[in-house]
C-alpha positions as CSV (number, residue, x, y, z in Angstrom):
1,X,-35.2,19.8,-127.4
2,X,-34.5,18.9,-131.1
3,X,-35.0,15.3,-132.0
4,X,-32.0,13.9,-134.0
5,X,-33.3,11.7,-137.1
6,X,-31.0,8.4,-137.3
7,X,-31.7,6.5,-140.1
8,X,-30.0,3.3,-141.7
9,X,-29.4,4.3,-144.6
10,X,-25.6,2.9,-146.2
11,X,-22.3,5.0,-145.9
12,X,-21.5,7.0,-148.6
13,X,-19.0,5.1,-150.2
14,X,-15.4,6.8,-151.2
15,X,-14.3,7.5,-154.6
16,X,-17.2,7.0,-156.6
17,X,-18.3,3.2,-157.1
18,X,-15.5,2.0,-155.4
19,X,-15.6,0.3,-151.7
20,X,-15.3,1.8,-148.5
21,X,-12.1,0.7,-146.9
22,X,-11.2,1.2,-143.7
23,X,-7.3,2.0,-144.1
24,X,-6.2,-1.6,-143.1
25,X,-4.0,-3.6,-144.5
26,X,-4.8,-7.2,-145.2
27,X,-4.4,-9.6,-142.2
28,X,-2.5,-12.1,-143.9
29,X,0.1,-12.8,-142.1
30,X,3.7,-12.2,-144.0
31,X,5.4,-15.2,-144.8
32,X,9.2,-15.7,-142.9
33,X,11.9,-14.7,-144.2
34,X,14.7,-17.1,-145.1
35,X,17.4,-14.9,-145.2
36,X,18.5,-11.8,-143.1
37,X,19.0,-8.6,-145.3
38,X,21.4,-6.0,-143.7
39,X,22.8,-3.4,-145.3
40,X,26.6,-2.1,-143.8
41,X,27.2,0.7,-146.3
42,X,25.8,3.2,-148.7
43,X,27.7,5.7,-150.6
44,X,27.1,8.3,-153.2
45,X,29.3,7.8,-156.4
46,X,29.3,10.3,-159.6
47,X,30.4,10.2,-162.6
48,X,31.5,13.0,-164.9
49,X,29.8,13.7,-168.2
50,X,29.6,16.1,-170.6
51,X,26.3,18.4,-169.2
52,X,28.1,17.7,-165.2
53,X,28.1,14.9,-163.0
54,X,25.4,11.9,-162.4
55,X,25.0,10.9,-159.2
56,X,23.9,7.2,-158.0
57,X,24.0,5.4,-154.8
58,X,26.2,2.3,-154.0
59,X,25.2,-0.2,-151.1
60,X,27.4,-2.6,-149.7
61,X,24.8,-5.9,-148.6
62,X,24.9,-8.8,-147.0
63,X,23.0,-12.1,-146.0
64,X,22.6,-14.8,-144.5
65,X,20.4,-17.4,-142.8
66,X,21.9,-17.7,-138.8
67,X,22.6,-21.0,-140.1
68,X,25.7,-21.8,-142.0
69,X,24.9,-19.4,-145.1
70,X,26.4,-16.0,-145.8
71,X,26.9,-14.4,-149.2
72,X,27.7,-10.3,-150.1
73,X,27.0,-8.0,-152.6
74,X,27.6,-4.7,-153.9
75,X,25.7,-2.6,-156.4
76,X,24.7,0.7,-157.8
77,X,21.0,2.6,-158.6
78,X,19.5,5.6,-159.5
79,X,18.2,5.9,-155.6
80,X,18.7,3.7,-152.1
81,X,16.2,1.1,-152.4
82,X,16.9,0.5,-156.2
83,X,20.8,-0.4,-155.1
84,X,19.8,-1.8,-151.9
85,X,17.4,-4.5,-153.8
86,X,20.2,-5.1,-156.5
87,X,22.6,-5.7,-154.1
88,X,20.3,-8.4,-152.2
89,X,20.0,-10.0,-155.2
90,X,23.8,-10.1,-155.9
91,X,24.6,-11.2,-152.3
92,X,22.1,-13.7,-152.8
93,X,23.3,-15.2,-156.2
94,X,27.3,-15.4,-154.5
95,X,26.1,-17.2,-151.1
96,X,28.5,-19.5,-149.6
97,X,28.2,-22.2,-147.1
98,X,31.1,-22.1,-143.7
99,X,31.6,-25.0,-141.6
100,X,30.8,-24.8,-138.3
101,X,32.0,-27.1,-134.8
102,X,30.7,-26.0,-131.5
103,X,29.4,-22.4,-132.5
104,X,32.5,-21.4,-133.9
105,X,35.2,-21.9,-136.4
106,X,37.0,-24.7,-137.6
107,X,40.3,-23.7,-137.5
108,X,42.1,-19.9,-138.4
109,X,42.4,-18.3,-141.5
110,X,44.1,-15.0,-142.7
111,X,43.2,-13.8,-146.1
112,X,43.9,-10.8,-148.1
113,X,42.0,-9.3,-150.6
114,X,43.4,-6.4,-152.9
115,X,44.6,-3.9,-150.1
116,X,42.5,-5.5,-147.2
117,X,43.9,-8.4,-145.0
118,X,41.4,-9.9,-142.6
119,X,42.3,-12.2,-139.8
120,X,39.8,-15.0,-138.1
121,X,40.6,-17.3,-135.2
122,X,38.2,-19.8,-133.3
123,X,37.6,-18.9,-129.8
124,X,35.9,-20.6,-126.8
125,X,32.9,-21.1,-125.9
126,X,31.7,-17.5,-124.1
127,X,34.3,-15.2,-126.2
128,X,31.5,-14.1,-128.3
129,X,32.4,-12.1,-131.5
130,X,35.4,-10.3,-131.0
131,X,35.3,-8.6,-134.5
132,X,34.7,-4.7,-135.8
133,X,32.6,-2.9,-138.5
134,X,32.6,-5.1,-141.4
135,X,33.9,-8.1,-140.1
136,X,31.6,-8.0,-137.4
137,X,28.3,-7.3,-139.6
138,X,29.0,-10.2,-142.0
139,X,30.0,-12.6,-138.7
140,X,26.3,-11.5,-137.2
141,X,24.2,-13.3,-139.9
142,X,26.1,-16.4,-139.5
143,X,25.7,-19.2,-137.0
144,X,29.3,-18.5,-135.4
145,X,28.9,-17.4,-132.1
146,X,32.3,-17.1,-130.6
147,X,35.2,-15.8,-133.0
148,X,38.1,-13.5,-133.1
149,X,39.0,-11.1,-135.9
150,X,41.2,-8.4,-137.0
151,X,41.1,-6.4,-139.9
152,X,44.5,-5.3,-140.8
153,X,45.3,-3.1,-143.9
154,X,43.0,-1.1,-145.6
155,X,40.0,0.4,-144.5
156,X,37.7,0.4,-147.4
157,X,34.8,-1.3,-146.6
158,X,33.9,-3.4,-149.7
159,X,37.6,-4.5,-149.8
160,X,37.0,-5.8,-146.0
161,X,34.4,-8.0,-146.6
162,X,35.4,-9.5,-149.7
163,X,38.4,-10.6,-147.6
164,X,36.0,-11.3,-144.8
165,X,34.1,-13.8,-147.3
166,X,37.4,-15.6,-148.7
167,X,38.6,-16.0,-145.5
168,X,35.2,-18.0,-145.3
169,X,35.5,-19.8,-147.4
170,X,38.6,-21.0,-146.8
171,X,37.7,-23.0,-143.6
172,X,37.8,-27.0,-143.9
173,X,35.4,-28.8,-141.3
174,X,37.3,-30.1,-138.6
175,X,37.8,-33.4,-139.5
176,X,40.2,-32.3,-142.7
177,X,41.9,-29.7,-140.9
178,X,43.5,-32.4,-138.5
179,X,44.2,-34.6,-141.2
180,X,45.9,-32.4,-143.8
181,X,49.1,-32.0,-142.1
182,X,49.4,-36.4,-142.3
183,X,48.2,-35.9,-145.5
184,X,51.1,-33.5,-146.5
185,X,53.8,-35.4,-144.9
186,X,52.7,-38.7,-146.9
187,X,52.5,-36.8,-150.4
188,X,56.0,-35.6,-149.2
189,X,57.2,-38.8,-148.6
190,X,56.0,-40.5,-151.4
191,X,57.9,-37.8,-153.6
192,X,61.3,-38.2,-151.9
193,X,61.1,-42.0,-153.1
């Protein structure tokens, strides 16, 4: 039988001078995120020119932090990730802060937005989110847990969640919502004398 010479000489090392690695990334561990990123829509646009048409990608994006926090944005690039990233960055810019009272809405709203009209109504404790599509997505990154919705109108996505996000932002905490119809009766009052 054949003896097999072993010998301790170094690894050759890969790609001329440069160190061996061993196809790992490094351990760090990745910081957290503050927001969540989800993307509800991408499209392919074009526009006509003289040599044809040039294509490019439109995403529909929103965040938010599962606290009180939500913001959208919509944007257009030369591939998917370039209009995903740009569309983070809008959504990120236009955030908007909702008030919330026992997991869910302060009062109702009904908003609508170009040919969109989007409908939210607290709900009990239990109900979860009653909501579809768009409404639904934008409502997940919040921190409302029980809510109902209806999206009347259009169905063209970026028009939904606009109106989605004005209807937002049209809630009052609690505490003002109760008082404003004393607070209209007084003004009216005062103007009759």
């Amino acid at each position: 039988m054949a003896e097999v010479a072993t010998t301790n000489a170094p690894r050759p090392q890969a790609r001329g001078n440069a160190p061996r690695r061993d196809n790992r990334r490094d351990q760090t561990p990745a910081e957290p995120k503050q927001f969540e990123e989800l993307v509800i829509n991408i499209d392919r646009v074009s526009r006509v020119v003289k040599g044809g048409r040039r294509f490019r990608f439109k995403a529909l994006v929103v965040v938010g932090d599962r606290k009180n926090k939500v913001g959208v944005g919509v944007s257009k690039g030369a591939d998917v990730q370039a209009a995903i990233a740009k569309a983070t960055d809008v959504a990120k810019k236009n955030m908007i802060t909702i008030p919330v009272a026992n997991d869910t809405i302060p009062h109702d709203a009904e908003v609508k937005v170009s040919g969109a009209q989007v409908l939210i109504k607290p709900a009990a404790p239990g109900t979860g989110i009653i909501a579809g599509g768009v409404v639904r997505s934008i409502i997940g990154v919040t921190g409302i847990r029980n809510m109902l919705s209806k999206s009347l109108g259009s169905t063209n996505k970026v028009n939904i969640a606009y109106a989605t996000i004005e209807a937002l932002r049209t809630l009052v905490p609690r505490e003002q919502w109760l008082n404003a119809p004393k607070k209209a009766a007084k003004a009216k009052t005062e103007e009759t004398k």
